[in-house]
Structures are given as C-alpha cells and as structure tokens.
N, C-alpha and C positions, 0 to 999 in steps of 0.2 A: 439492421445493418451490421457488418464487422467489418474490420481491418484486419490484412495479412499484411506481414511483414520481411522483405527478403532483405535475407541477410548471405552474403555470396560466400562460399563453402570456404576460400581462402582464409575468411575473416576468425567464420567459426572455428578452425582448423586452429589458430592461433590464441582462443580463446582458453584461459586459464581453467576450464570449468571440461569436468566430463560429460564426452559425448551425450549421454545419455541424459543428461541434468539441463542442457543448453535451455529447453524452450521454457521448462520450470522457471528455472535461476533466471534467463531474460522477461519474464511475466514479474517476476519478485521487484526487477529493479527497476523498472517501466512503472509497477505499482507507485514501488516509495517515491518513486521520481515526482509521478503526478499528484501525490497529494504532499509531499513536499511545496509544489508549485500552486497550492489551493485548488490543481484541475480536477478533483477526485476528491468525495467524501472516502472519510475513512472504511465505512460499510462495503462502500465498491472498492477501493482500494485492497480491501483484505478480501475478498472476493475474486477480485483479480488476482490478487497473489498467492492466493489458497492458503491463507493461514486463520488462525482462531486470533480471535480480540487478542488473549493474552500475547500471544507470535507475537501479532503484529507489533505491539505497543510496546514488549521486549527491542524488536528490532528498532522501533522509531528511535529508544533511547540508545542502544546501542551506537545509530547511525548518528545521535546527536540532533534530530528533528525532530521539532516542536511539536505536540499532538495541538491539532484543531480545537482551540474552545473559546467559544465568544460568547458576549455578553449574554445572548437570546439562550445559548448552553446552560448559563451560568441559570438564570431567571427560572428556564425549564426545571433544572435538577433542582433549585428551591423546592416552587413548588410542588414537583413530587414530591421530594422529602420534609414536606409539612403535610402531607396529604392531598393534595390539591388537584392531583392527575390522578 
C-alpha cells in the first residue's frame, strides 16, 4: 500500500523551499514529524527521509527531538556490549 499526497500548486507556489527540492524537503518533515509523534521507528523514519543515521540524528538535535530509547533499548545495548548478542 502507499499514500499520495496532493498538495494544490497555490500552496506549493508559496512555499519557502525550491521547486525542485519540494517533495524531498516534504518527505524530510513528514519524517521527523512522525517519529517525533512515536508513529515511526527511527530506521523508517530515516528511510523515509533519505538520510544516514548520522543525518538524521544531527537533525533530531538540531530540531530539539528526543531520539527514541527505552528501557528494552537500554537492556538490548547491554547486553551486546557484554557479549551477550
């Protein structure tokens, strides 16, 4: 399944962002949007937004959004790094 999204030529038209950058730059913020809101693992999120872990996690701070890490994170990256994975 996908979603398209119409956004009516007036709008884009007024939009701070060059022509040619529009559907990029709207993928980017739709990204952070959604895993801002927990809708989106980081992995999809940077996926979505076509950036590399480093990008992305540059931009999280940038934007001031928390990266994702809970407890089960926390546990996981232990035990890796005891050897355990």
């Amino acid at each position: 399944m996908s979603v398209q999204l119409e956004i009516k030529d007036d709008i884009v038209v007024l939009m701070k962002i060059p022509l040619p950058d529009v559907k990029k730059e709207l993928m980017k913020e739709l990204a952070f949007a959604l895993y801002a809101r927990w809708a989106l693992s980081m992995g999809k999120a940077r996926q979505m937004a076509s950036l590399t872990k480093r990008e992305f996690l540059a931009e999280l701070a940038s934007r001031g959004v928390k990266r994702h890490y809970t407890s089960q994170d926390l546990s996981e990256d232990v035990a890796y790094a005891q050897g355990g994975k």
